[in-house]
Structure formats: C-alpha cells, structure tokens
N, C-alpha and C positions, 0 to 999 in steps of 0.2 A: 558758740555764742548765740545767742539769742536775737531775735532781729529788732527789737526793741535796743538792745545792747549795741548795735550796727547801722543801725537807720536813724539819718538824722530827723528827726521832728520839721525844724525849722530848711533844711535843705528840701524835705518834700514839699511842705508850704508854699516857699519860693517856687520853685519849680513850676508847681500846681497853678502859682497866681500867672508864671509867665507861658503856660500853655505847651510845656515840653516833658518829657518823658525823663523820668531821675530812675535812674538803671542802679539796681547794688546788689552787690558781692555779698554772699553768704561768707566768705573769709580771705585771709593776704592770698593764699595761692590761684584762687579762682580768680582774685582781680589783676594776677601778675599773668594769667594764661591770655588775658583783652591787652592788645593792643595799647586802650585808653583806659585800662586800670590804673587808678588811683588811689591814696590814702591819703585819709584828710584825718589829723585829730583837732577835735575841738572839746571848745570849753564852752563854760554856762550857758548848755541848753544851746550852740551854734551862737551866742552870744559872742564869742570870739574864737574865730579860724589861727589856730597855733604853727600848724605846719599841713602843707600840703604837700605829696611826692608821688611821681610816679611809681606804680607798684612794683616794677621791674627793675627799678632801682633801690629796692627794698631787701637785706639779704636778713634782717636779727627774725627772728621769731616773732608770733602774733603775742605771747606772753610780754616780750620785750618789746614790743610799743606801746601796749597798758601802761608797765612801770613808766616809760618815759612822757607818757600824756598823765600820768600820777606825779611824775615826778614835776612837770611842767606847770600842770594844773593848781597844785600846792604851790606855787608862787606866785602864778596869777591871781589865782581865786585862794587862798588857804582859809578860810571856814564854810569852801561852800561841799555841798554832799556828793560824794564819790559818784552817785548817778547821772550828773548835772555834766558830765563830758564824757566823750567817746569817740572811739576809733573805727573810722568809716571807712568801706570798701564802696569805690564809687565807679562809673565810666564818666571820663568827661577828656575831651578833649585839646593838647596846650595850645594855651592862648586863652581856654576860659577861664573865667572868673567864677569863683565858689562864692554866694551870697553868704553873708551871715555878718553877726555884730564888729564893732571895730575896723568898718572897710574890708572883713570877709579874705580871700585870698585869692590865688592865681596858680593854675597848672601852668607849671613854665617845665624846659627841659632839664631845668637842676629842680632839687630840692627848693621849693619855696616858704619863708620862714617869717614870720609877722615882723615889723620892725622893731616891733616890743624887747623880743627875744635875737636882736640879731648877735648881740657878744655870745649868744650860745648856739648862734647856727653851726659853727665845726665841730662842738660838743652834738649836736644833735644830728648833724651829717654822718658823723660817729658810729654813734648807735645806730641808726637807720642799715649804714652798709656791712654790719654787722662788725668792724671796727674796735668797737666800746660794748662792754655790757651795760652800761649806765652812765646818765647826763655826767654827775658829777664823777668821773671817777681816775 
C-alpha cells in the first residue's frame, strides 16, 4: 500500500497542530510487532473514526480490513469515493483519543467501535479476530 493509501491526512494535521509525533506503519504486521500498534479505519477523509483496535488484536488479513472499512464505509458514506477512507497503521497509546470527525475515537484494551455502528461491533469484532470473513456474513 501506498502511504498516501495509509496515512491519515487529518490525523497528521492534528497531531501537527498539537505539537506530537504521529508514528505510522508501513502495514498490519509492522504495527502488531509495536507494543502501541494500532489500526484505525476511517471514513470521509478522518471525518468519521469507525473502529479503532489494537493491532495485536488483529488476526484477518490487511485485504480483509479493506473489505470491511468498504463494507462499513458504504453505509456510512454510500456515494462517497472509494479514496475518501482508509485503513491506518498507527502507534498510539490506550487511553488515547484518535482526533477526527464525529467525536473521533479511543484506543481502549478491547476493540473500540463508534456508537454509530455499535449493533455491529460483534459482526466487526468478528472479522477483526479473524472469526468472520465478512461484516454481513
């Protein structure tokens, strides 16, 4: 993936304005070897934080959290353009809060799921721990 593909826009921003260091993963495996490996997908542009998880808590493939931030994304956003969300490899430590639209989200020690989407966090807990191949399935 590309790091454009990887790196949030608006999580650098933030970052930037509050004078800290945004660390990110080349891909899932590198951020599951950190300690405070994380994965954040998000939608429009970090306009809305969908799920955050620790990466070590991560077992599906990096293909199979595409589909799931696609498949996610299409419900949130369904006419917005396939580029407008993506799947970040971050370091951040639990207890903080990832900036971004909709109140943003939270590395906690479970999987953290927006309130939006909470009737599908075990659907998305699912797939995550490799479980599920897919949200609905």
């Amino acid at each position: 993936m590309s790091k454009k593909e990887i790196d949030s826009p608006l999580l650098s921003l933030i970052a930037e304005a509050d004078g800290v260091e945004h660390h990110t993963f080349a891909s899932l495996s590198e951020a599951q070897r950190d300690a405070d490996g994380v994965v954040i997908l998000e939608g429009d542009e970090g306009g809305e934080i969908y799920v955050v998880a620790r990466a070590s808590d991560v077992a599906c493939s990096e293909e199979t959290l595409r589909r799931l931030l696609r498949d996610i994304d299409e419900m949130e956003w369904p006419n917005n353009d396939w580029d407008m969300s993506r799947v970040c490899f971050e370091r951040h430590h639990v207890g903080e809060v990832i900036g971004g639209g909709m109140g943003g989200g939270l590395v906690a020690l479970e999987t953290w799921v927006h309130p939006r989407l909470e009737a599908l966090k075990t659907a998305i807990v699912g797939v995550l721990s490799g479980k599920k191949r897919y949200l609905r399935e």
